[in-house]
gemmi code that builds the backbone of each chain (N, CA, C; Angstrom):
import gemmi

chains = {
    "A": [
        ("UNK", (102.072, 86.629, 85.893), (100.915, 86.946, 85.040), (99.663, 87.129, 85.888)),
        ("UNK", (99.714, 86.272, 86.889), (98.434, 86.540, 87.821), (98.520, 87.872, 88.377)),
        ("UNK", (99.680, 87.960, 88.869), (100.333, 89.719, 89.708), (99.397, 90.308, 88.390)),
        ("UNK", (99.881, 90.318, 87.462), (99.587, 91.307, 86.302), (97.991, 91.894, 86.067)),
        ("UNK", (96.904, 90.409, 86.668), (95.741, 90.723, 86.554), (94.711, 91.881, 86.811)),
        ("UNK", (95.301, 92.136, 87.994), (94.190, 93.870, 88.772), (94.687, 94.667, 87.918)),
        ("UNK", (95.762, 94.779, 87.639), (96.726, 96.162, 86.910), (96.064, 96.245, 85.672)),
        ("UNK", (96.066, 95.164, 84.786), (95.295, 95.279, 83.833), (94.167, 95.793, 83.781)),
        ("UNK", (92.973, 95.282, 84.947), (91.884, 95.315, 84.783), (92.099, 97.100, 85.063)),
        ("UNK", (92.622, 97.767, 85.935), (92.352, 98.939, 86.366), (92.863, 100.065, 85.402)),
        ("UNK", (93.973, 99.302, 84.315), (94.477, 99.894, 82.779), (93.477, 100.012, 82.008)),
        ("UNK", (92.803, 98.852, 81.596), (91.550, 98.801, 80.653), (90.326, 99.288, 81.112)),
        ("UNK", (90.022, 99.700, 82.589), (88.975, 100.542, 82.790), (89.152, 101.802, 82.608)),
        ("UNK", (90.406, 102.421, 83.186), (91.102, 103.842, 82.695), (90.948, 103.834, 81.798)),
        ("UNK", (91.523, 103.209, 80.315), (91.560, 103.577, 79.131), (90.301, 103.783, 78.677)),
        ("UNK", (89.198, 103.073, 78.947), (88.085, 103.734, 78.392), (86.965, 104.300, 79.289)),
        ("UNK", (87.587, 105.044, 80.203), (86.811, 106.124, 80.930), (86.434, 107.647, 80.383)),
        ("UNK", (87.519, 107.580, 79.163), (87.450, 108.832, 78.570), (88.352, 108.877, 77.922)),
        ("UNK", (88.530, 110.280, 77.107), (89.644, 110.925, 76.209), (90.813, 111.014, 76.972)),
        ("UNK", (91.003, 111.310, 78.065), (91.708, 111.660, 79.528), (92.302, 110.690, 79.915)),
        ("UNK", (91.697, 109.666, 80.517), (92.221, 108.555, 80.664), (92.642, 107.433, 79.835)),
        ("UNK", (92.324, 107.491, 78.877), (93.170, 106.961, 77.846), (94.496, 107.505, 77.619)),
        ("UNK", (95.027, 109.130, 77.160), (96.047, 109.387, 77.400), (96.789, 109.294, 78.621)),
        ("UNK", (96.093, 109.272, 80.097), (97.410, 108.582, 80.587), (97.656, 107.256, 81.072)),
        ("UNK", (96.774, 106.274, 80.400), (97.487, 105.062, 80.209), (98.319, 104.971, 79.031)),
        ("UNK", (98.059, 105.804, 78.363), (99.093, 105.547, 77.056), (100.175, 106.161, 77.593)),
        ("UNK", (100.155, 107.115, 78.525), (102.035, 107.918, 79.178), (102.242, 106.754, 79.785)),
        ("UNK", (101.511, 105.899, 80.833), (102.145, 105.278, 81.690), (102.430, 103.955, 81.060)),
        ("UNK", (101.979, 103.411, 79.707), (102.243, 102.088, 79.232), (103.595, 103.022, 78.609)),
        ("UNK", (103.744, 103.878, 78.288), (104.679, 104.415, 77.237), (106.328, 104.830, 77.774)),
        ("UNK", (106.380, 104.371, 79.667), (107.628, 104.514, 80.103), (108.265, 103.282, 79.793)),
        ("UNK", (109.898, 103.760, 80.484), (110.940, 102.542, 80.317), (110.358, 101.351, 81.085)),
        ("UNK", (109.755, 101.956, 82.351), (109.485, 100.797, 82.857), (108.065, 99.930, 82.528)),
        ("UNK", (107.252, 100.404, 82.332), (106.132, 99.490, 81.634), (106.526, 99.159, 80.388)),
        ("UNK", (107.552, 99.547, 79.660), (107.777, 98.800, 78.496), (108.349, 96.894, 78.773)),
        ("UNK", (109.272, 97.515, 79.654), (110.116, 96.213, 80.340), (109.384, 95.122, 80.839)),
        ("UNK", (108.467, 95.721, 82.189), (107.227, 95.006, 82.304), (106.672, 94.432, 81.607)),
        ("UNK", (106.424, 94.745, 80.159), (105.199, 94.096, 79.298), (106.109, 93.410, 77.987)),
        ("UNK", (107.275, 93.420, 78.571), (108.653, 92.667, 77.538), (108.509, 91.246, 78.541)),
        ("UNK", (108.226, 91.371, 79.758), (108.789, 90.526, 80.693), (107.156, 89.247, 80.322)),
        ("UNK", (106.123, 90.469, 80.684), (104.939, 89.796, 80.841), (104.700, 89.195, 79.001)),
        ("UNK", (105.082, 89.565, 78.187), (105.022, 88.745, 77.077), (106.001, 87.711, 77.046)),
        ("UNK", (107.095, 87.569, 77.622), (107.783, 86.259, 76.942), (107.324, 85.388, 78.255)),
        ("UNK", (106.504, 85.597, 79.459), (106.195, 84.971, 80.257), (104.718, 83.835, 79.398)),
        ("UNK", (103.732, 84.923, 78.819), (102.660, 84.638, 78.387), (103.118, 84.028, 76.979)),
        ("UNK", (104.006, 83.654, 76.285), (104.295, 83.273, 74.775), (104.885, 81.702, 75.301)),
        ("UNK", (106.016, 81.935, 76.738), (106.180, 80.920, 76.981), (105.191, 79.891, 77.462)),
        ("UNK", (104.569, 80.769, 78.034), (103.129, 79.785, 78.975), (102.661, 78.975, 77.862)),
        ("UNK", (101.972, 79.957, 76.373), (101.340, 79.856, 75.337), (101.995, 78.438, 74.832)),
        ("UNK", (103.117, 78.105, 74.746), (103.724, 76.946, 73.915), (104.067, 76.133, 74.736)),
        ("UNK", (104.282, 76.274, 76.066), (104.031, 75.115, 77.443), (103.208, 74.358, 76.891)),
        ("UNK", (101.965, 75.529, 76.978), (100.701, 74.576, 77.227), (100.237, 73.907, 76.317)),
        ("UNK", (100.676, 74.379, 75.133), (100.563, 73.629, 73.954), (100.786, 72.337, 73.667)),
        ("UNK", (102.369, 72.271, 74.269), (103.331, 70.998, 74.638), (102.509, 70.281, 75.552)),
        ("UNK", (102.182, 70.580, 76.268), (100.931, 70.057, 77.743), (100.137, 69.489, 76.923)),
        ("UNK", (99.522, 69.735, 76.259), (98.164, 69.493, 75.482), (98.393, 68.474, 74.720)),
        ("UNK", (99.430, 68.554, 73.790), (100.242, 67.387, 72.971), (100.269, 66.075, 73.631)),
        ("UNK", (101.132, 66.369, 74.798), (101.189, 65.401, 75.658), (99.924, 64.430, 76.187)),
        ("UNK", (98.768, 65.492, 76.665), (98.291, 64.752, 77.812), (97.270, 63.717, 76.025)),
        ("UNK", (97.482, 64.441, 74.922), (97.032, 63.280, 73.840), (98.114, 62.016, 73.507)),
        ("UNK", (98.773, 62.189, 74.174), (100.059, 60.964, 73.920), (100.798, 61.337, 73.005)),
        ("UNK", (101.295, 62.165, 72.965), (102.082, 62.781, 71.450), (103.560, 63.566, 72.412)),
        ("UNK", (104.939, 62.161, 71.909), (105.787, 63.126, 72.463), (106.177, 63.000, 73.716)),
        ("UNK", (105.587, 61.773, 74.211), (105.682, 61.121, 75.514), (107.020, 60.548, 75.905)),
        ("UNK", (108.158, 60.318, 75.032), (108.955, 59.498, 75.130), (109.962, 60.257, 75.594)),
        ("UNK", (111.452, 60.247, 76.043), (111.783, 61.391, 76.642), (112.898, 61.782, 75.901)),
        ("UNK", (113.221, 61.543, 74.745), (113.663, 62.168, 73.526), (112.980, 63.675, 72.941)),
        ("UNK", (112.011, 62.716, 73.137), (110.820, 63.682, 72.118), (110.810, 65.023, 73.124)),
        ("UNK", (110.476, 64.619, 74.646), (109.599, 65.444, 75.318), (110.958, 66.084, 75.652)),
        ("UNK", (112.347, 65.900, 75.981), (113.119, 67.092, 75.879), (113.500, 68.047, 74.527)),
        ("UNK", (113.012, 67.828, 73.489), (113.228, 68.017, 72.420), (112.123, 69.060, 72.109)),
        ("UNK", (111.167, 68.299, 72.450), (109.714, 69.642, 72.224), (110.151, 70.701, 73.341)),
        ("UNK", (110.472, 70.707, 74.968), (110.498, 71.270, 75.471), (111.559, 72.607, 75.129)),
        ("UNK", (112.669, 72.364, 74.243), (113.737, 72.942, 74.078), (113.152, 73.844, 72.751)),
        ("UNK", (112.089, 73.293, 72.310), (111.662, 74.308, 71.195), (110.354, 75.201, 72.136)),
        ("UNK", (109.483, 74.816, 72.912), (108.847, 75.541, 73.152), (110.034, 76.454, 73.396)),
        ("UNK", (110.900, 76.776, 74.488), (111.776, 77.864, 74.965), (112.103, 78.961, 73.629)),
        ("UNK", (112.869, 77.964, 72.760), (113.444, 78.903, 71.902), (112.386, 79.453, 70.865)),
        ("UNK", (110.985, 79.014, 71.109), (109.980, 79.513, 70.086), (109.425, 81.122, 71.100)),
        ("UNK", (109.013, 80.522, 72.140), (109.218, 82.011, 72.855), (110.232, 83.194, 72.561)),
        ("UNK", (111.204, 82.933, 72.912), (112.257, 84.197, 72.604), (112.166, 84.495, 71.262)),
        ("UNK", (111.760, 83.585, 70.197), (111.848, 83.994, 68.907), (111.068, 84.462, 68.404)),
        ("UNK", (109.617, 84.347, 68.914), (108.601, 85.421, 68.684), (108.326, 86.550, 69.435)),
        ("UNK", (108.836, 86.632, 70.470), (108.904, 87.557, 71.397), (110.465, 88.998, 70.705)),
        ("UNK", (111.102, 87.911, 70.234), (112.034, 88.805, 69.240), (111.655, 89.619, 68.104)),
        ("UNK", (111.279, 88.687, 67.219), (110.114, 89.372, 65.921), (109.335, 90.197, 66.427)),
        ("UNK", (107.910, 89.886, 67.265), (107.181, 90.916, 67.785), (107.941, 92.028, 68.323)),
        ("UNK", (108.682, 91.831, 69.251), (108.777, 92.881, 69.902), (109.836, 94.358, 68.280)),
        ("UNK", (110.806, 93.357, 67.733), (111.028, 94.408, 66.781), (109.871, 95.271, 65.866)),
        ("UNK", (108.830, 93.787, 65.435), (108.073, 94.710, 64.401), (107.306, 95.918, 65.368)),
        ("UNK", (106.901, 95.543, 66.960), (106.122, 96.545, 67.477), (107.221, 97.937, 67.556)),
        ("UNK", (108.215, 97.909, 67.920), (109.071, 98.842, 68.168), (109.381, 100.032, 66.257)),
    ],
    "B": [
        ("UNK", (79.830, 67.320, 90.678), (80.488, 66.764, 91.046), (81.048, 66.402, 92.009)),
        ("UNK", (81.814, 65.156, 92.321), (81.933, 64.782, 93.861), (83.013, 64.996, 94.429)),
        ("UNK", (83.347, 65.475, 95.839), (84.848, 66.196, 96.442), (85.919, 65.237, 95.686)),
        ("UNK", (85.674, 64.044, 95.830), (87.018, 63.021, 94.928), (87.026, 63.400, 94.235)),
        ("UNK", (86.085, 63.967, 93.383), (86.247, 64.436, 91.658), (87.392, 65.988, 91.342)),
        ("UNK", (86.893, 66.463, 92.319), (87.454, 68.083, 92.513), (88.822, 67.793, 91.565)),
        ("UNK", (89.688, 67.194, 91.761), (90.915, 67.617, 91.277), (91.070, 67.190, 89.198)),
        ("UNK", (90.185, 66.286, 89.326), (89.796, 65.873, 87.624), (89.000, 67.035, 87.525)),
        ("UNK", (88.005, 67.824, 88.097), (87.002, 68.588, 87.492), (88.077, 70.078, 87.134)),
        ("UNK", (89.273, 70.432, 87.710), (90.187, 71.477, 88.208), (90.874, 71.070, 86.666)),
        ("UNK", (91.281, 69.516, 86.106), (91.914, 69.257, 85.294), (91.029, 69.610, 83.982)),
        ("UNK", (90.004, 69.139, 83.995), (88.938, 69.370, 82.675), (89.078, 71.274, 82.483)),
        ("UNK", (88.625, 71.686, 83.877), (88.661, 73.364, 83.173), (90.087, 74.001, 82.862)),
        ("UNK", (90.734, 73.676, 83.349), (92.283, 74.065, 82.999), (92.388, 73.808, 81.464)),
        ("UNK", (92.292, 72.403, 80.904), (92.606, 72.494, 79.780), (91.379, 72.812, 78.639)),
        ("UNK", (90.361, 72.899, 79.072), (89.093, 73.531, 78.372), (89.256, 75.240, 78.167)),
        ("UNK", (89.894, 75.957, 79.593), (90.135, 77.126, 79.222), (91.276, 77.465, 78.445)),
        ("UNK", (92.213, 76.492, 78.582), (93.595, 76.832, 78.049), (93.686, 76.975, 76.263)),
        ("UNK", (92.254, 76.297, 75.836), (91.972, 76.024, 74.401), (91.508, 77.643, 73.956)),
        ("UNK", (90.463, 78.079, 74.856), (89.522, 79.644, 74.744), (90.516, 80.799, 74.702)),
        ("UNK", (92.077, 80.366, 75.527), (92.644, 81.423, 75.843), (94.025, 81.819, 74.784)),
        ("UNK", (94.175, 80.656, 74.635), (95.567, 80.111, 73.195), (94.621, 81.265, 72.111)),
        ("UNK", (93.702, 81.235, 71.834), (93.099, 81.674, 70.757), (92.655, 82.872, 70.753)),
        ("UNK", (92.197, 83.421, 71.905), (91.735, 84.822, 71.977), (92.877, 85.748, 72.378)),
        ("UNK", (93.932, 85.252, 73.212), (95.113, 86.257, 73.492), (96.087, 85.822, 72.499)),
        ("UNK", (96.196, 85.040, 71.385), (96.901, 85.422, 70.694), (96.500, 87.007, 69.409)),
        ("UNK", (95.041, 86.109, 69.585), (94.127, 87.588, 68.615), (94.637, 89.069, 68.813)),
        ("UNK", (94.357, 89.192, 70.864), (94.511, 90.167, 71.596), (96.234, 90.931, 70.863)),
        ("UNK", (97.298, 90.003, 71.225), (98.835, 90.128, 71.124), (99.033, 90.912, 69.841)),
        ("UNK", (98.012, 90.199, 68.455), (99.104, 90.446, 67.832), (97.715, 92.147, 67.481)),
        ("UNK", (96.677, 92.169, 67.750), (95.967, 93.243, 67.294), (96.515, 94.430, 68.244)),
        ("UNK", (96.912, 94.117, 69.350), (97.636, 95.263, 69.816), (99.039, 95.582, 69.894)),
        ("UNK", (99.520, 94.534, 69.498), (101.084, 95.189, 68.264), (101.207, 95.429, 66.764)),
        ("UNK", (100.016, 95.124, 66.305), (100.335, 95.383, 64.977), (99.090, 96.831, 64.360)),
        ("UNK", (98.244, 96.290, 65.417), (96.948, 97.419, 64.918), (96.105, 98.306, 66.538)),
        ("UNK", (97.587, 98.806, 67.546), (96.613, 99.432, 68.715), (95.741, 100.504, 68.452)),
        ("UNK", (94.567, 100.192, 69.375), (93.817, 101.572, 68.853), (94.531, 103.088, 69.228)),
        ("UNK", (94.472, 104.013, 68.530), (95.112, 105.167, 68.542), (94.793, 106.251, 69.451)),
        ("UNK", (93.438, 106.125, 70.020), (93.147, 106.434, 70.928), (91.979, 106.001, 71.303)),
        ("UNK", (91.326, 106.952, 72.217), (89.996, 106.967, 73.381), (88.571, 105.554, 71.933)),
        ("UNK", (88.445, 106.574, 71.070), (87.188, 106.937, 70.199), (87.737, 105.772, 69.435)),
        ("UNK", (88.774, 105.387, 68.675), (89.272, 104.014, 68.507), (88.650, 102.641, 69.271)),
        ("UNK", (89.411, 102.762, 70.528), (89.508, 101.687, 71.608), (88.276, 101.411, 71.997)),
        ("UNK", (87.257, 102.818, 71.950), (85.563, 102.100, 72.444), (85.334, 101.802, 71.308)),
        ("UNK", (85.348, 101.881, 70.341), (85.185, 101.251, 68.806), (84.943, 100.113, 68.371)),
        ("UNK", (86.317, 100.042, 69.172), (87.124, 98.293, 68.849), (85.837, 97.317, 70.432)),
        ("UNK", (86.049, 98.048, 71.137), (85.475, 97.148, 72.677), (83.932, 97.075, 72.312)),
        ("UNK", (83.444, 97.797, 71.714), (82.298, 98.129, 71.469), (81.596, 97.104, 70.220)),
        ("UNK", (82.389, 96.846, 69.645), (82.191, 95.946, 68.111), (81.234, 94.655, 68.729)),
        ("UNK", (80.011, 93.824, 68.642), (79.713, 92.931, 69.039), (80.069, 92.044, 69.245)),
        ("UNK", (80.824, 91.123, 68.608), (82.201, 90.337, 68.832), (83.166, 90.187, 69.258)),
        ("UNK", (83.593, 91.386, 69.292), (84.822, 91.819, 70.321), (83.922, 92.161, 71.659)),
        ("UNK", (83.404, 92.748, 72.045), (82.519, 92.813, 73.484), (82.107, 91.977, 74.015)),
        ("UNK", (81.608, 90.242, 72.945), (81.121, 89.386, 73.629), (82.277, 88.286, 74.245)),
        ("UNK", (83.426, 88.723, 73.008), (85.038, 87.537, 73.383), (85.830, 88.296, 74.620)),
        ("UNK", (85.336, 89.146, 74.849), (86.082, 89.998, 76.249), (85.036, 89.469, 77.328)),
        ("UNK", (83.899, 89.616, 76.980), (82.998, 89.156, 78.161), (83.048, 87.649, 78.695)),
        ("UNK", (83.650, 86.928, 77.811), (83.332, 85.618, 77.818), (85.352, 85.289, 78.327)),
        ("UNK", (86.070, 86.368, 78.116), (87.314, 86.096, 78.122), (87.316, 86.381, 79.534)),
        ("UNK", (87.208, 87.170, 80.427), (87.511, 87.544, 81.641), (86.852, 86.476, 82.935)),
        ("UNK", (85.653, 85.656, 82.904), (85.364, 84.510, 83.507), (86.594, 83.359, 83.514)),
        ("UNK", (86.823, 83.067, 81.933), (87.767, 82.378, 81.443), (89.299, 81.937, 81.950)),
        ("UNK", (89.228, 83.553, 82.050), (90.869, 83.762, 82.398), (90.832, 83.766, 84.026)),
        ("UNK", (89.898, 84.276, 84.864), (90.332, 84.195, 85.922), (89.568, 82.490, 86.390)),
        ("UNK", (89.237, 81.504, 85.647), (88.856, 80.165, 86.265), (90.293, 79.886, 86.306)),
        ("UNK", (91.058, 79.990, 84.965), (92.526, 79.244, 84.295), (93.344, 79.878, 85.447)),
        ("UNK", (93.374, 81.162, 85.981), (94.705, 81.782, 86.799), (94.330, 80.874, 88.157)),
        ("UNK", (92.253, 81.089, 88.456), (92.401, 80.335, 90.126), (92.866, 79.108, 90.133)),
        ("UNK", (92.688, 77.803, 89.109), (92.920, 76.720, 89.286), (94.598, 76.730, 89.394)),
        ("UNK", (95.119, 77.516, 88.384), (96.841, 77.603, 88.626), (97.324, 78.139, 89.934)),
        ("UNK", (96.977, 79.308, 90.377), (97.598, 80.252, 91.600), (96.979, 79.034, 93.236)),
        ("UNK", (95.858, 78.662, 93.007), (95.389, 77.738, 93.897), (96.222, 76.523, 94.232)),
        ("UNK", (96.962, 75.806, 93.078), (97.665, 74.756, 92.904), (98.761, 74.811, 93.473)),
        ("UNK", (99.188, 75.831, 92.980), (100.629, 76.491, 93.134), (100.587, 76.372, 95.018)),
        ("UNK", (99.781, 77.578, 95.546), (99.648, 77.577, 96.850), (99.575, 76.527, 97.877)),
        ("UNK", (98.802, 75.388, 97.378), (98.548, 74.234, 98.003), (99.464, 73.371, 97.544)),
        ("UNK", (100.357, 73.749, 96.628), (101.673, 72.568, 96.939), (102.436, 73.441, 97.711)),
        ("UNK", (102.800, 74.591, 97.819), (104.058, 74.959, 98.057), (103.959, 76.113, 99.842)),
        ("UNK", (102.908, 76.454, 99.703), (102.198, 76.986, 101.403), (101.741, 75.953, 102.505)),
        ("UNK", (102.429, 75.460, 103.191), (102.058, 74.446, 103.847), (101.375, 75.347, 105.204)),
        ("UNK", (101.629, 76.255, 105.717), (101.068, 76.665, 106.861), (99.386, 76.974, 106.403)),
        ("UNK", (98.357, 75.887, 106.600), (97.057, 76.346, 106.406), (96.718, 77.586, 106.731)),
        ("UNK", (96.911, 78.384, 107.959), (96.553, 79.807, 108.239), (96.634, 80.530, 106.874)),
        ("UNK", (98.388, 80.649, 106.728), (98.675, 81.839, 105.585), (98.118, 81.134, 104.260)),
        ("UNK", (97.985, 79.768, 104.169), (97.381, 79.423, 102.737), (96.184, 79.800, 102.685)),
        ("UNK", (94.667, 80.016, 103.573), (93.662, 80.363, 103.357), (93.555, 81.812, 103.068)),
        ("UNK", (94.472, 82.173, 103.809), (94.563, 84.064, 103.699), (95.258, 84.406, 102.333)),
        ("UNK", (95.728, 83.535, 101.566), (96.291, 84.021, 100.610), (95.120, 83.630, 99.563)),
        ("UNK", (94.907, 82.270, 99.465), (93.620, 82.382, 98.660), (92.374, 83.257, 98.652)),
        ("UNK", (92.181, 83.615, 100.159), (90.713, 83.998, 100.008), (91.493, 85.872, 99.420)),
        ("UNK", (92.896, 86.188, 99.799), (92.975, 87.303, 99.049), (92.879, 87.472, 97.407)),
        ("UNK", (93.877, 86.198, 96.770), (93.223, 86.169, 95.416), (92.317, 85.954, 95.189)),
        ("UNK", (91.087, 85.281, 95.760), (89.850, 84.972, 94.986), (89.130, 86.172, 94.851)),
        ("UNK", (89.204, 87.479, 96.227), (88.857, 88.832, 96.198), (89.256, 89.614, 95.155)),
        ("UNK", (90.645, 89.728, 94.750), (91.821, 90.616, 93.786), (90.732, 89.969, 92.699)),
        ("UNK", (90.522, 88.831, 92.440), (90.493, 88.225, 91.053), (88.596, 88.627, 90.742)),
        ("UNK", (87.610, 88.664, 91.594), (86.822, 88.845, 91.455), (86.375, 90.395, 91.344)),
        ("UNK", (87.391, 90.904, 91.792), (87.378, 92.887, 91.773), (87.452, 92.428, 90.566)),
        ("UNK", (88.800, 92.559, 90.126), (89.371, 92.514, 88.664), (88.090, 92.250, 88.101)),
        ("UNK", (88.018, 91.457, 87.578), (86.871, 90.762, 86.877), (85.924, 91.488, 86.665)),
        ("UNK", (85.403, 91.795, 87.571), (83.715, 93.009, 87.803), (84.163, 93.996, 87.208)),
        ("UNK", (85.476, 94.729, 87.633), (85.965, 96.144, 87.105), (86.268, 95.705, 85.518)),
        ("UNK", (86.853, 94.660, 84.831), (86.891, 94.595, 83.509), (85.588, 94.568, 82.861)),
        ("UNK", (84.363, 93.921, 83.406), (83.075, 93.646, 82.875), (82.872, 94.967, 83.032)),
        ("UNK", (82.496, 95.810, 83.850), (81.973, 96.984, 83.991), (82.463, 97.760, 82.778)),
        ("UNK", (83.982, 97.617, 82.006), (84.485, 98.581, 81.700), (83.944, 98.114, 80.021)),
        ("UNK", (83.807, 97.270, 79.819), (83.124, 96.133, 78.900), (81.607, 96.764, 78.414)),
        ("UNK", (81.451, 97.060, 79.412), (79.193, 97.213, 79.350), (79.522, 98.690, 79.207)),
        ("UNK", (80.395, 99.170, 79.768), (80.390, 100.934, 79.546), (80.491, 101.653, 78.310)),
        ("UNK", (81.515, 100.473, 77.895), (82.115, 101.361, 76.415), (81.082, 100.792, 75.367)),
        ("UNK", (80.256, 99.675, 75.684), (78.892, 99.293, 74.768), (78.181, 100.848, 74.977)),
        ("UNK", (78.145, 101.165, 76.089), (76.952, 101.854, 76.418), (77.310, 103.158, 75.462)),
        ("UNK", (78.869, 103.882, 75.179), (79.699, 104.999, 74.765), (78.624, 105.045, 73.220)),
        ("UNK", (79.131, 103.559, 72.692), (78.645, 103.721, 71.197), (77.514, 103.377, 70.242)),
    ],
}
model = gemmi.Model(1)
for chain_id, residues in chains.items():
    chain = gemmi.Chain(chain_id)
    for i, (resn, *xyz) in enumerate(residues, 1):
        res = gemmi.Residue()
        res.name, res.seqid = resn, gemmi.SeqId(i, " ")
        for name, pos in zip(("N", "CA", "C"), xyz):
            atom = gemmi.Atom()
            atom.name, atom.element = name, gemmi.Element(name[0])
            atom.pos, atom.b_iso = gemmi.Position(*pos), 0.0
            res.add_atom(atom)
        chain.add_residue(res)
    model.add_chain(chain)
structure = gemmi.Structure()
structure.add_model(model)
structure.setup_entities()
């Protein structure tokens, strides 16, 4: 996700440099391979998203026990893929 | 704050940003899968909106404190040769501060479009 940072920034300045450059960030977000990329970089960022959540839980004492905390951990995972599933169908 | 402090002060912004960022990139996720702008005249539209211009402005400081304190961490547990660990930081802190300027810039421009 950090890799991901310049790319972005130099996507979102293209895109609104003009009429021009907006269409070809939309060709180049619109190949096989930036699709994959941004399949990869979302279940990276959804997983991070419910890590940190779990993180957060935690560092309030919630879930500390190690029942719990393999138990939350096994849902953050499968909450990633499962919204990353939904999204990615409804976007498609 | 004091050098002992450094690694509590690294802990406070981590999870202070992690609160700013849960909330604005989920906004981001689902408005650009469910509602992307369609094009050029759209997208400065949307960047341009006062609210949206000020949560991007305020998002890009944000995000690159949350990536340095992570990518920094990361490096200093796992780069033990000080040489290549300074050269790698002082390259992200460069990458991350381009970035940054080039997103703000692109931020104040498309204000300027509409």
């Amino acid at each position: 996700m950090a890799l991901a940072i310049p790319g972005a920034a130099i996507l979102f300045h293209q895109a609104l440099s003009g009429p021009d450059g907006f269409a070809v960030v939309a060709a180049i977000l619109d190949s096989w391979l930036a699709r994959l990329i941004l399949m990869l970089l979302a279940w990276s960022l959804l997983h991070h998203l419910f890590s940190g959540i779990r993180y957060l839980l935690i560092d309030l004492g919630l879930g500390l026990e190690r029942p719990a905390a393999r138990r939350s951990a096994m849902i953050v995972f499968a909450a990633a893929i499962t919204v990353l599933v939904v999204g990615g169908g409804l976007a498609l | 704050m004091s050098r002992q402090a450094s690694g509590l002060m690294a802990w406070v912004v981590q999870r202070a940003t992690s609160v700013y960022l849960a909330i604005f990139l989920t906004y981001l996720l689902v408005h650009f899968v469910f509602n992307a702008p369609a094009g050029h005249a759209a997208l400065v539209n949307w960047v341009a909106h006062p609210v949206v211009a000020l949560s991007l402005l305020l998002f890009v400081p944000v995000l690159l404190a949350h990536a340095w304190v992570g990518i920094r961490d990361v490096l200093i547990d796992y780069v033990h040769n000080l040489g290549l660990r300074l050269g790698l930081l002082t390259l992200v802190a460069f990458t991350f501060i381009a970035s940054g300027l080039w997103g703000i810039k692109a931020i104040i421009t498309a204000g300027l479009w509409g």
